[in-house]
Phi, psi and omega in degrees: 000130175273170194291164175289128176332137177052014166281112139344107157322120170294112197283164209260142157276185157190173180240105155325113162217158194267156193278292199285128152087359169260281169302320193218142183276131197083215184234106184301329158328304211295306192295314171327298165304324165303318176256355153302321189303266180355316173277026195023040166309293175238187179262194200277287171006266199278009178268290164351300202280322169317312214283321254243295177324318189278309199302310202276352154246022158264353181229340164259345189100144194301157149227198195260006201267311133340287169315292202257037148293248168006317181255010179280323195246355160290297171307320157291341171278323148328341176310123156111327166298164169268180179285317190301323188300298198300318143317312192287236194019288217270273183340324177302271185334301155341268224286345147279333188248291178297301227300325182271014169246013181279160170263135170292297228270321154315346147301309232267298166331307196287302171316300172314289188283342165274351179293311195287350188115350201288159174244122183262124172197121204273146189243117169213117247249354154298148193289148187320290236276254185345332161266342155281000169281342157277357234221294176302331191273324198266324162116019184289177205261353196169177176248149142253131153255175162276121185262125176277101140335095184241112176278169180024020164115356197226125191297140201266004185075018173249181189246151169246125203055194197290204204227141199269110180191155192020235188306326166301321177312313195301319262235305202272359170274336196277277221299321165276324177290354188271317194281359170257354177069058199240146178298050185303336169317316208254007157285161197241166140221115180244118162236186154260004193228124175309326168298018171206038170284323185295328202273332154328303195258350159287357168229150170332306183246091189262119203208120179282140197223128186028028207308169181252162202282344157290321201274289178325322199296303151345295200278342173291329186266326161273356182108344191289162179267172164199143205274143191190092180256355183322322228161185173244111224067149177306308195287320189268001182264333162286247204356278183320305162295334168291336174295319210285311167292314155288321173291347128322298161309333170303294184321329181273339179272348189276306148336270213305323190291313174293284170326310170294348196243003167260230207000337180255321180299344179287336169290332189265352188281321207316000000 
């Protein structure tokens, strides 16, 4: 139905959500990094430190020092690759990995709000090409990501603008609601992270989804509501999560174990 003469048209909202620990439970780079691994992208070395990175932000929460840990040494590993590569990879990696990490109940959100008329758009500090495959898979209208800079198809190991992470998220959502003409008042945002208060506090409806422990705290002292799809209670949802990290971590030491002990028959064959 159109608006009435001389009524203004009501502009469309949407909802923002941040992907690791909102959408998909842990860090999607890290299953990313994994089966690059697989592929004899790097070696056990940067597989280790990835792996060190995924346990301690399953038990602490992202921080910024990590991020770009991750992306300084991610970007170098990709130099020289192609996108179509990197794509089939992250697609493998979905449909094996992510797709059985999602929370039903941030799907069921996600759902909710393209049902209602909403523009659905995952904000993530994960690389683009990988967040809109996820963005797709989930039925969102899009992605804003961290974009890798690539000629001819293939990446030079550099970044093109900033790493989509704190104040940038909030910068690059005000910069999509102008070109799309969305309604930030009357927009939602979810994160799990204090890094993701500026894009929180760019809408109306700012709502914490699994927060970390600066984020709850936050969000109880202003009011805000918040979402907990981890479990059932906060306490059996840490227990869980601590089982996930250490039984990573076993795996990545395990790695380490089987690689050292191929480096030495290889010494002894000599």
């Amino acid at each position: 139905m159109s608006d009435a003469p001389g009524v203004t048209p009501r502009r469309q909202a949407a909802a923002f959500f941040d992907v690791d620990n909102t959408v998909i439970r842990g860090a999607s780079a890290y299953h990313l990094a994994r089966a690059l691994y697989q592929r004899k992208f790097f070696g056990t070395a940067d597989l280790v430190r990835f792996g060190i990175i995924q346990a301690r932000y399953l038990l602490f929460g992202e921080s910024k020092d990590q991020i770009d840990q991750v992306r300084s040494r991610a970007l170098s590993l990709i130099a020289g690759r192609s996108v179509a590569e990197i794509t089939a990879v992250g697609e493998e990696v979905y449909d094996t990995v992510l797709e059985l990490r999602i929370f039903p109940g941030t799907k069921k959100l996600i759902d909710q709000h393209l049902a209602a008329g909403d523009q659905v758009w995952l904000v993530t500090a994960t690389p683009v090409e990988i967040g809109r495959l996820i963005a797709l898979r989930v039925g969102a209208t899009g992605c804003l990501g961290t974009v890798a800079e690539h000629k001819d198809g293939y990446y030079t190991g550099r970044l093109l603008g900033d790493l989509m992470h704190g104040a940038v998220k909030a910068d690059s959502v005000r910069r999509l609601a102008e070109r799309e003409d969305l309604d930030l008042e009357a927009s939602y945002a979810y994160g799990d992270s204090l890094n993701d208060l500026p894009m929180m506090a760019a809408v109306g409806h700012p709502c914490p989804i699994n927060p970390d422990r600066r984020l709850r705290r936050h969000a109880r002292d202003v009011g805000w509501p918040i979402r907990e799809f981890r479990g059932r209670g906060h306490r059996v949802a840490g227990r869980s999560v601590r089982t996930a990290s250490w039984a990573g971590a076993a795996w990545v030491f395990g790695l380490v174990v089987r690689a050292v002990r191929r480096q030495l028959r290889k010494r002894l064959e000599r």
